[in-house]
N, C-alpha and C positions, 0 to 999 in steps of 0.2 A: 314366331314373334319377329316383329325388326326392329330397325334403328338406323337413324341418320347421320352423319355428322363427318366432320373432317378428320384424315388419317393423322394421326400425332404420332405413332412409334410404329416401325414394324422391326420385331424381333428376329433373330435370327434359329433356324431349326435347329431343336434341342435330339437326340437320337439317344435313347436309354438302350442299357443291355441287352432285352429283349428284345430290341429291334423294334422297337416302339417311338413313335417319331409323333413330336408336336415344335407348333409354331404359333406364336401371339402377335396378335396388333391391339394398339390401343388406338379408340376412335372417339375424339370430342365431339360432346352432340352441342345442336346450334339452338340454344333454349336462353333466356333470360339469365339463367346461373348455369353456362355448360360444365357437361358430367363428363370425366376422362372413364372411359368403359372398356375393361381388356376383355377380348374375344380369344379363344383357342382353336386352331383347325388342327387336325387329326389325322395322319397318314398320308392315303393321296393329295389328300386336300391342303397340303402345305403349300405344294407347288403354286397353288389358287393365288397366291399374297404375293408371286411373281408379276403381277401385273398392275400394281398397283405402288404406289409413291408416296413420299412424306406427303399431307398439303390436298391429297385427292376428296373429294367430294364421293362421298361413299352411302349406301345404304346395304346393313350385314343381315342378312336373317338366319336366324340363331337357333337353338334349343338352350332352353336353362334346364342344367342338371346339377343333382345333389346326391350327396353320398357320405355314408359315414368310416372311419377308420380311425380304428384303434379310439373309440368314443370320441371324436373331432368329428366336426360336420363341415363339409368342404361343399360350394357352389359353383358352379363351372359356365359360363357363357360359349357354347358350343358352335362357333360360325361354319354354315354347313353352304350359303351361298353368300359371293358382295359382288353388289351392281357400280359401277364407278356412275357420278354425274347428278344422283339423288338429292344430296345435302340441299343442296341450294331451292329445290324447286320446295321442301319443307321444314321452313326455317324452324317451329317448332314442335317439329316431332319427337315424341317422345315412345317410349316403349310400349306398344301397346297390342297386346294380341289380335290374331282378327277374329278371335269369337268373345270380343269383350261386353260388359251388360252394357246397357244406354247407362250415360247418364242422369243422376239422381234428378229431381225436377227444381228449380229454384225456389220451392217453400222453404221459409227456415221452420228448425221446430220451435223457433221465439216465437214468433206473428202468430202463433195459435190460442192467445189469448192466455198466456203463461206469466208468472209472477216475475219475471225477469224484464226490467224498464232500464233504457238505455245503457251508460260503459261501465255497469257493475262490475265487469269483467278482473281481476286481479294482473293482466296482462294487458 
């Protein structure tokens, strides 16, 4: 998976006992209503967020993972590459796998000759 958008935070390297080492940034994507999205890199791959600046135009690609503990279910955005320079060329990208379905077709299920006639809608 990826994602676009401008650098908003980068954290600084957290180092637990067992010598297990992460680092986060948060990355605003460039959408209509932008989403602040924290990403976590993992061991070597801290060093990675050395290259990068408040304000950079970025695109992260990710694994989302999930795990349970102690009955909690915890999600993790796993940034495993980030390209600097992306944002801008896709102002509204959003998160989208590369083996995603197409797109549904623009039929609504209204227009099929269904008892629903105009803003019945309760919203």
């Amino acid at each position: 998976m990826e994602l676009a958008g401008k650098v908003k935070v980068i954290f600084d390297k957290q180092t637990f006992g067992s010598g297990f080492e992460k680092r986060e940034i948060v990355v605003t994507t460039a959408e209509q209503y932008p989403q602040d999205i924290k990403f976590e890199v993992y061991k070597e791959k801290c060093d990675m967020l050395n290259n990068f600046n408040v304000n950079d135009d970025v695109t992260v690609h990710f694994n989302l993972r999930g795990n349970e503990y102690n009955g909690k279910y915890f999600v993790n955005l796993n940034a495993w590459k980030i390209d600097k320079g992306s944002a801008a060329a896709a102002p509204n990208a959003n998160v989208v796998p590369d083996n995603a379905a197409p797109l549904p077709s623009s039929e609504s299920p209204f227009d099929s000759g269904s008892d629903f006639e105009g803003d019945d809608l309760p919203f």
